[in-house]
C-alpha positions, 0 to 999 in steps of 0.5 A: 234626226230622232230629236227633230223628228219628236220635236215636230211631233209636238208641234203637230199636236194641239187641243183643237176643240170648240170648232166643229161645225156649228156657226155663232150669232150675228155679232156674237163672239167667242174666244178661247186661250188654252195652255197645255203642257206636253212631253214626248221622252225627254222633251218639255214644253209649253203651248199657248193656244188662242181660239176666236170666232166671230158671226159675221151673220147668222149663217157666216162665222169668221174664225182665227187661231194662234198658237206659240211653241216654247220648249223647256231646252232647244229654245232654236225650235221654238215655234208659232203658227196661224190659221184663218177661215170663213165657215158657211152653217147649214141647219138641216134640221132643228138639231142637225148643222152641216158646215163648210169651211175654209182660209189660210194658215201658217207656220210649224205650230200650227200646219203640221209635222215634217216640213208644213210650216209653209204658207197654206190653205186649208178645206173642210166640211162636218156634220154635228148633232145636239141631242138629250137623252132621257135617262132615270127621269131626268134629261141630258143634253149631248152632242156630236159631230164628225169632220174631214179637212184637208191642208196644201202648203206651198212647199208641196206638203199636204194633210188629210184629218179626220176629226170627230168629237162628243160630249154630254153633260154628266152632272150640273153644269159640267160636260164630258167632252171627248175628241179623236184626230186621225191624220195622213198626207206627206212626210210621214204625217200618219198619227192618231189622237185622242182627248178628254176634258171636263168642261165647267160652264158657268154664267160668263164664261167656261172653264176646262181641263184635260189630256190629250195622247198621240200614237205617231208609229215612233213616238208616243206623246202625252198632255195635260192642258187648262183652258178659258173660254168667254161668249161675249 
């Protein structure tokens, strides 16, 4: 049971970054492949994480998630998982966006811990801010947002996530990005997450690396992961 139970803590946790609540261009499209490298006591494994996003207008942005699990040993607990949603922009103001959002997803590596490998739905809405400061004479563009999703599957297991993100650029055109997941809901879903990377945006596309850490109350897990990502 203490194996399973760390086995599914890894499957709980993924670098979720570059959603947040702000919508692309019409037309326009994003896509991201992360690979992470994570361990909880003993146990190794690999995550592929693959990330889009399309404008399905200026206010509509279509998003889609796919994730694979392979572990180094226990090959019978490999798992993947999916996720769809429609995310509807709200520019508040110049720099202000607010979102709401919502789709479907699917299996262990993606719907959470204990059981939510099932067939589910998913809600959330956010708020996020671009900013600059004007520091020693010079200006540095920043941003932040916060948001709150919830998640049902068919097997009567459910999630409630506060997420919440900032990043600045600290020198040329690399950023600073750091991001924090609070969870709760069914099956002993309580956990805490937090992540840092460094962002290196280049002409075509950008470049990242980072740790990601999880305090789950009976095991701590740890990760170090790569990722590209392309606007086309």
């Amino acid at each position: 049971m203490l194996r399973w139970g760390l086995i599914v803590a890894i499957a709980y946790c993924a670098p979720d970054a570059n959603a947040g609540p702000w919508v692309r261009h019409d037309n326009e499209v994003y896509t991201r492949l992360a690979v992470s490298r994570s361990t909880v006591e003993s146990l190794d494994a690999l995550r592929y994480d693959t990330y889009s996003e399309f404008g399905l207008s200026d206010d509509w942005t279509a998003t889609f998630k796919y994730e694979r699990l392979q572990f180094d040993q226990f090959e019978e607990f490999n798992a993947d998982g999916w996720r769809a949603t429609a995310r509807r922009g709200f520019r508040l103001s110049p720099n202000i966006v607010a979102s709401v959002e919502g789709g479907v997803l699917q299996g262990a590596a993606i719907g959470g811990a204990a059981a939510c490998e099932k067939f589910g739905a998913e809600a959330r809405a956010g708020f996020g801010q671009s900013l600059t400061y004007k520091m020693k004479k010079k200006s540095v563009p920043a941003f932040w947002f916060a948001e709150a999703a919830y998640r049902v599957h068919d097997d009567g297991c459910n999630r409630q996530r506060l997420e919440l993100g900032y990043g600045q650029r600290v020198f040329g055109n690399v950023w600073a990005i750091s991001q924090a997941w609070f969870d709760d809901g069914t099956h002993n879903a309580g956990s805490s997450k937090y992540q840092f990377e460094y962002l290196w945006k280049a002409d075509t596309f950008e470049l990242s690396a980072g740790t990601l850490t999880e305090f789950g109350g009976e095991f701590d897990e740890s990760a170090v992961f790569v990722a590209v990502s392309r606007i086309f």
